[in-house]
C-alpha positions as CSV (number, residue, x, y, z in Angstrom):
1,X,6.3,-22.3,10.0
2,X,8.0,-21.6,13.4
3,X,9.4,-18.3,14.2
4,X,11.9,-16.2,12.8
5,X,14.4,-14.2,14.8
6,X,14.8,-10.9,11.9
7,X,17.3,-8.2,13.0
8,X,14.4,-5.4,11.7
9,X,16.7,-2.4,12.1
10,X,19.4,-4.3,9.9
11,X,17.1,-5.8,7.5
12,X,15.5,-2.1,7.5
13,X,19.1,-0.8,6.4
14,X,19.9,-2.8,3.9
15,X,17.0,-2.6,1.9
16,X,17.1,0.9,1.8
17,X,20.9,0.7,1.6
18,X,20.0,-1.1,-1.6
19,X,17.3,1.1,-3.2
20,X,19.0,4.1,-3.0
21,X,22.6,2.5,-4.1
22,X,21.9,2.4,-8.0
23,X,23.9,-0.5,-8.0
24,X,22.6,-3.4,-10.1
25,X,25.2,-6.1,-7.9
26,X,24.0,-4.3,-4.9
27,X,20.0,-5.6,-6.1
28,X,21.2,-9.0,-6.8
29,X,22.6,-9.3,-3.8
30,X,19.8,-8.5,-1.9
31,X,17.4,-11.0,-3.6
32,X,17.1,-14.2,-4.5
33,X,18.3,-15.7,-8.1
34,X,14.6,-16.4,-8.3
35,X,12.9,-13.4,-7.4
36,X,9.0,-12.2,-7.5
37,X,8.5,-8.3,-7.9
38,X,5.2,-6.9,-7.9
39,X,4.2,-3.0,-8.3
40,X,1.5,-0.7,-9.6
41,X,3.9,0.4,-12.0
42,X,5.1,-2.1,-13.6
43,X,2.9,-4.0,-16.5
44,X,3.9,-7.5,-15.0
45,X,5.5,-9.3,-12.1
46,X,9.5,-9.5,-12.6
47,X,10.9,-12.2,-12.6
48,X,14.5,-13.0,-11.4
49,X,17.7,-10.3,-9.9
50,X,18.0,-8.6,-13.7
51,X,14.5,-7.8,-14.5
52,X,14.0,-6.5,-11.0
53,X,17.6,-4.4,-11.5
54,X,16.3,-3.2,-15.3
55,X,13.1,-1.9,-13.5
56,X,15.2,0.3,-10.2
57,X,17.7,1.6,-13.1
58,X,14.8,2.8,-15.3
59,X,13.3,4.2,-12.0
60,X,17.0,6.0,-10.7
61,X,17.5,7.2,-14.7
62,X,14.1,9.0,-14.4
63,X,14.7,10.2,-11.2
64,X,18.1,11.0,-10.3
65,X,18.1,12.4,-7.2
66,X,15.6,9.6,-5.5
67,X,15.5,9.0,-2.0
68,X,14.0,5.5,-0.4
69,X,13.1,7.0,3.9
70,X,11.6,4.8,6.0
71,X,8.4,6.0,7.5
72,X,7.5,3.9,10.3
73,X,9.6,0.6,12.1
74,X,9.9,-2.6,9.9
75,X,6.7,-4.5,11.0
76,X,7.2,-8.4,11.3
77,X,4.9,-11.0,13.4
78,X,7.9,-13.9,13.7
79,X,7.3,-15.2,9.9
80,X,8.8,-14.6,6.6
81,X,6.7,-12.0,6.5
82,X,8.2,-8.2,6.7
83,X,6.7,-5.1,5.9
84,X,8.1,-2.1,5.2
85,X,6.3,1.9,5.1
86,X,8.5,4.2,3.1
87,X,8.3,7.4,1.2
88,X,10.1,7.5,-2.5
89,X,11.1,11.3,-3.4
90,X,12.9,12.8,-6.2
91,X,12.4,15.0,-9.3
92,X,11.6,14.0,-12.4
93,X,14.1,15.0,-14.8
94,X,14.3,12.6,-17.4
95,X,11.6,10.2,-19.5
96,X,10.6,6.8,-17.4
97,X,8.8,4.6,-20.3
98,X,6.4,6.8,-22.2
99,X,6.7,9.8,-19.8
100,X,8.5,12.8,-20.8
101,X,10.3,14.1,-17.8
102,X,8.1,16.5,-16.0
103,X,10.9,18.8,-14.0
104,X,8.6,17.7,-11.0
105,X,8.8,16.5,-7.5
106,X,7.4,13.6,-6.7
107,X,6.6,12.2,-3.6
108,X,4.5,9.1,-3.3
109,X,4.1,7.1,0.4
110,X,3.9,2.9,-0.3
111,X,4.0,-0.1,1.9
112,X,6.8,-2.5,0.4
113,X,6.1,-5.9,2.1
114,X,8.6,-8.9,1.7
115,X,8.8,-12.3,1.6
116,X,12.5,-13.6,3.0
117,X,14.2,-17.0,2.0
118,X,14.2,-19.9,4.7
119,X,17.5,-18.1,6.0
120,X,16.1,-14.5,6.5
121,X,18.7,-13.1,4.8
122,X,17.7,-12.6,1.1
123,X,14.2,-11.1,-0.6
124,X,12.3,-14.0,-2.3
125,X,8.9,-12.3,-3.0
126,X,8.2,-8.5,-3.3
127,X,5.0,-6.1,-3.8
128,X,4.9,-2.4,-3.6
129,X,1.6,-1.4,-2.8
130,X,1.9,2.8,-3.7
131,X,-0.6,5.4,-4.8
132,X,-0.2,5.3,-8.5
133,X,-2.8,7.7,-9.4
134,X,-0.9,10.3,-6.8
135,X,1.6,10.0,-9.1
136,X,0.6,10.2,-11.9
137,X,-1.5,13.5,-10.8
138,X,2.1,15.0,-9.4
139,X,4.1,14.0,-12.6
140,X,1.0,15.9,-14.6
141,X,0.1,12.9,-16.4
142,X,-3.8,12.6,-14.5
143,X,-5.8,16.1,-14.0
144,X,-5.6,16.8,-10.0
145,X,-9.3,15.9,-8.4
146,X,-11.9,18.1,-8.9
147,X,-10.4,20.2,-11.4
148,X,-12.0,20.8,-14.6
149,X,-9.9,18.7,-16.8
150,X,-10.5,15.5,-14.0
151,X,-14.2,15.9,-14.7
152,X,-13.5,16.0,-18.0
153,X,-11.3,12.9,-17.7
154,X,-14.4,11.6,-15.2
155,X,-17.5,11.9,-18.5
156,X,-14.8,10.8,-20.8
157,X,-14.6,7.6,-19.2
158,X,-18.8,7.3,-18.9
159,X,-18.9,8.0,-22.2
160,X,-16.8,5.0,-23.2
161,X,-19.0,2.7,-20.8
162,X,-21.7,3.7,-22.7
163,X,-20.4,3.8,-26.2
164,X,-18.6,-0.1,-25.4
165,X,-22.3,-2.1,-25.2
């Protein structure tokens, strides 16, 4: 694969542009009709613009107020290949899935990395890679770490080793 000239600050824009739009048309038009989305959050890869739309909408319904920042420069080595760090904040004022709404903030730090079609200009493949135990401890669904209901959580868990052979 030779290399790709990728306008990083634009490319950088748009996607954010795009996550923060809560605009399904906006999604679709970033992506591919064909679209791969990976995260921690979600039970299995998306496939295709509507899924991928279905799963931000659930995501802005939850969290109203969510802002997508950039923390760090769009990292790229010349391939299809983009990465992105960012920082997803908002508070939780409504249910996302089985959730209740908490009334928290959330704040969880990720590393969205991209796969671009053969014209650089459209999202093919996607995977969030994000803490999803740090958020589930801020939205009060895990004990925090080292508290007593964690080490409660912590024998639970051994207990059901041991009780499963």
């Amino acid at each position: 694969m030779g290399r790709m000239e990728i306008d990083g600050e634009a490319l950088l824009g748009r996607v954010l542009r795009t996550l923060g739009s809560r605009d399904r048309q906006a999604v679709a038009a970033l992506v591919t009709h064909d679209v791969h989305y990976e995260d921690a959050f979600a039970d299995a890869p998306l496939l295709g613009p509507d899924r991928l739309a279905d799963h931000l909408t659930a995501l802005w319904s939850a969290f109203p107020d969510a802002r997508f920042e950039a923390t760090g420069p769009l990292l790229h080595d010349g391939s299809r290949i983009v990465a992105i760090p960012l920082r997803v904040t908002g508070n939780h004022t409504a249910s996302l899935g089985a959730i209740p709404a908490s009334e928290r903030f959330l704040h969880v730090h990720g590393m969205l990395v991209l796969e671009l079609d053969a014209t650089a200009h459209r999202v093919h493949r996607a995977r969030l890679f994000a803490d999803r135990y740090a958020a589930s401890v801020q939205l009060g669904v895990l004990p925090e770490s080292g508290t007593v209901g964690d080490r409660a959580v912590r024998a639970i868990q051994g207990f059901g080793l041991l009780w499963g052979r």
